[in-house]
C-alpha positions, 0 to 999 in steps of 0.5 A: 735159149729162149732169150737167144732164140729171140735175140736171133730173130730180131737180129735177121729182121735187123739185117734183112730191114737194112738196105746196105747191110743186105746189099754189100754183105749178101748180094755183093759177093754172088754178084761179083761171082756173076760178073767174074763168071762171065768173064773166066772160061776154060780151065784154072790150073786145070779145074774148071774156071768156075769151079775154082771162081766160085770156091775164091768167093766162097771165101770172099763171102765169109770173109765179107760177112763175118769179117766186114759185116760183124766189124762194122755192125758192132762199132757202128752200135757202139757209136750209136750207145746201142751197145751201151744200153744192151749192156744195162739190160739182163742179157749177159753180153755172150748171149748178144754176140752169139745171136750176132754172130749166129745171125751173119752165119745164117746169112753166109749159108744162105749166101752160099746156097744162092751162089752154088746155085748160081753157078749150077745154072749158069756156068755148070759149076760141080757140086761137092763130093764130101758136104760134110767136110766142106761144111766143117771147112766153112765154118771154121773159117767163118768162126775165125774171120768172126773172131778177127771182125770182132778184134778190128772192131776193138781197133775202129774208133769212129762209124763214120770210118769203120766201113773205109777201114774195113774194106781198106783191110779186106778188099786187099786181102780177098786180091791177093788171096785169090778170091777174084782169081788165080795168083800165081802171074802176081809178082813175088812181093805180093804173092809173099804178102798174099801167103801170110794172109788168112783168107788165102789158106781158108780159100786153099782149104775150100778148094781142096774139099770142094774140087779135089775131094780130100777129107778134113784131115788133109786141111789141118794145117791150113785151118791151123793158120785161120783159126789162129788168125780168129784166136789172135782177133779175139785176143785183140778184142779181149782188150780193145773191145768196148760198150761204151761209145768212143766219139762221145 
């Protein structure tokens, strides 16, 4: 625990250190809410725009962290032999993925404090009447979009590409799935594509807690589908995942 605890650390200090990493997987997602903020009013399938706008990038947000930011951070350290040299010391490698993993969590929470804030201030967003299951929600999908971030990881075979390849993947994905607003005037060919996609039945379940009340009960079939999303990444991972660098 001891060992992990250090790991965490020095984990935050990495991420807070580096600029990018701070700026397109922490501050970009509360800045589009911002923007897409200012751009929405009224009502969204009669619940307020801010409301469903905020819960649409609460789901960008995780995915944009544990999804993007995991996958690019670790092929970047392979390529860098990063990988290759925590791996000939004593920490067992599930005490390095877990201190990652746990440090882009740490970043998603307070990614969402900042935004519901946000919205309490700016655009008289509600808070939500069940925490509990909301938080459980959350960290479902979060733990799945890790588990498909790690996979793609596997896939990406060089750093100088891994960032065009994961935001050709989740950009995309975050479109159709209604991170960025509602979906249903989409034509039917990419509103069928957008109902295969993980991130739009997590963004269901966000909503379904955070502005219709329900209990986690009521979401099961949709946490079904994104945990078997982050099953499947982590069984991609399980056999493309590596230490050792690729373009050396």
């Amino acid at each position: 625990m001891t060992l992990f605890l250090h790991q965490l650390r020095f984990e935050q200090q990495i991420f807070w250190r580096t600029r990018d990493a701070a700026f397109f997987v922490f501050i970009f997602p509360p800045m589009l809410f911002l923007l897409l903020g200012s751009v929405y009013d009224g009502t969204i399938d009669g619940l307020p725009a801010a409301d469903v706008l905020l819960t649409g990038m609460l789901g960008y947000g995780s995915a944009n962290t544990a999804f993007a930011g995991l996958a690019i951070i670790l092929v970047v350290r392979r390529e860098e032999a990063i990988l290759k040299r925590i791996r000939g010391t004593p920490m067992p490698a599930a005490t390095y993925l877990g201190s990652v993993l746990s440090s882009m969590l740490l970043v998603f929470a307070l990614q969402c404090l900042v935004m519901v804030g946000l919205g309490i201030a700016l655009f008289d967003t509600s808070l939500p009447d069940r925490t509990l299951p909301l938080l459980a929600v959350l960290l479902v999908g979060t733990a799945s979009f890790a588990g498909l971030g790690v996979g793609l990881a596997g896939l990406i075979r060089s750093a100088q590409g891994s960032s065009a390849v994961v935001n050709a993947v989740l950009l995309p994905m975050a479109f159709l799935s209604g991170s960025f607003g509602p979906t249903r005037d989409y034509p039917r060919v990419l509103q069928a594509i957008g109902d295969v996609l993980p991130l739009k039945y997590f963004i269901d379940a966000v909503q379904d807690v955070y502005l219709r009340g329900e209990g986690l009960w009521s979401n099961l079939g949709s946490l079904a589908i994104v945990a078997a999303w982050g099953v499947a990444g982590l069984l991609v991972a399980a056999r493309r995942f590596g230490w050792e660098p690729r373009e050396r």
